[in-house]
C-alpha positions, 0 to 999 in steps of 0.5 A: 500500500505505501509503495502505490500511496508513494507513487500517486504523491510523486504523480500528484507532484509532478503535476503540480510543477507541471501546472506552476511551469505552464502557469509561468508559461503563460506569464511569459507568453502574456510579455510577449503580446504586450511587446508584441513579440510574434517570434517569442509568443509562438515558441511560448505556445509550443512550450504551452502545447508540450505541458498541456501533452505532458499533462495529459500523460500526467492525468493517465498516470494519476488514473492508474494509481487511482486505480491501483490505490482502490483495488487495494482498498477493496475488501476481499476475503484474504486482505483485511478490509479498507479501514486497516488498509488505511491505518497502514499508511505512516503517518510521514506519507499521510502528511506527504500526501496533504501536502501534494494535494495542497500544493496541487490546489494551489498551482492550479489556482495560479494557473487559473488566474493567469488563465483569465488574464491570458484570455483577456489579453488575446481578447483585447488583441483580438478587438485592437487588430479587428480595428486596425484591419477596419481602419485599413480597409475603409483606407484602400477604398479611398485612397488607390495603392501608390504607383511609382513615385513620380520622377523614376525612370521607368523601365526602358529608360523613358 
């Protein structure tokens, strides 16, 4: 029992680092629309897309140790029933295992506000470039595309 309880809190860490490196992933992807830093903003995205994959392998793993962790809880005739089962996990492992899920529940905190703010920010941009393509969309109609400037030489030199 202390070996699976040992691995679902290593899983449950993991995830927890896995979700404070996205949460800052996002805190620098939100620089870079600020400065409007394309090159930047897409290899944040990437790295963003690589966490969210990780992630979902993470979640898989949690799965299985859930799992795992319940088949062993399940009285059956020759193991002693959930109750001792659960007075087998020390006592360091029961706090181990608090403290993962605190801290668990606190990376995903962050990454929910950094979030909100990130949807925020795209939001705006989205609205700032719409104007912009407006504003240059009613220009082209009122104003026909430059030719050459007046004075050059043409080609054939006339």
């Amino acid at each position: 029992m202390n070996r699976e309880m040992t691995t679902y809190c290593q899983v449950l860490e993991r995830r927890a680092q896995m979700l404070r490196g996205l949460a800052a992933s996002l805190q620098n992807s939100q620089e870079a629309i600020a400065r409007l830093d394309l090159p930047r903003l897409d290899q944040h995205t990437q790295e963003q897309e690589n966490l969210c994959a990780g992630l979902r392998n993470l979640d898989r793993e949690i799965q299985c140790c859930r799992q795992a962790l319940a088949a062993r809880l399940r009285p059956q005739a020759d193991r002693p029933d959930a109750g001792e089962l659960a007075q087998s996990i020390d006592a360091a492992l029961a706090g181990r295992l608090r403290a993962a899920l605190e801290e668990l529940r606190q990376a995903q905190a962050e990454l929910r506000q950094r979030s909100r703010v990130q949807a925020e920010l795209l939001r705006r941009s989205r609205r700032s470039v719409s104007a912009m393509m407006n504003c240059l969309s009613d220009s082209l109609a009122t104003y026909p595309p430059a030719g050459p400037p007046r004075g050059a030489r043409r080609a054939g030199g006339v």
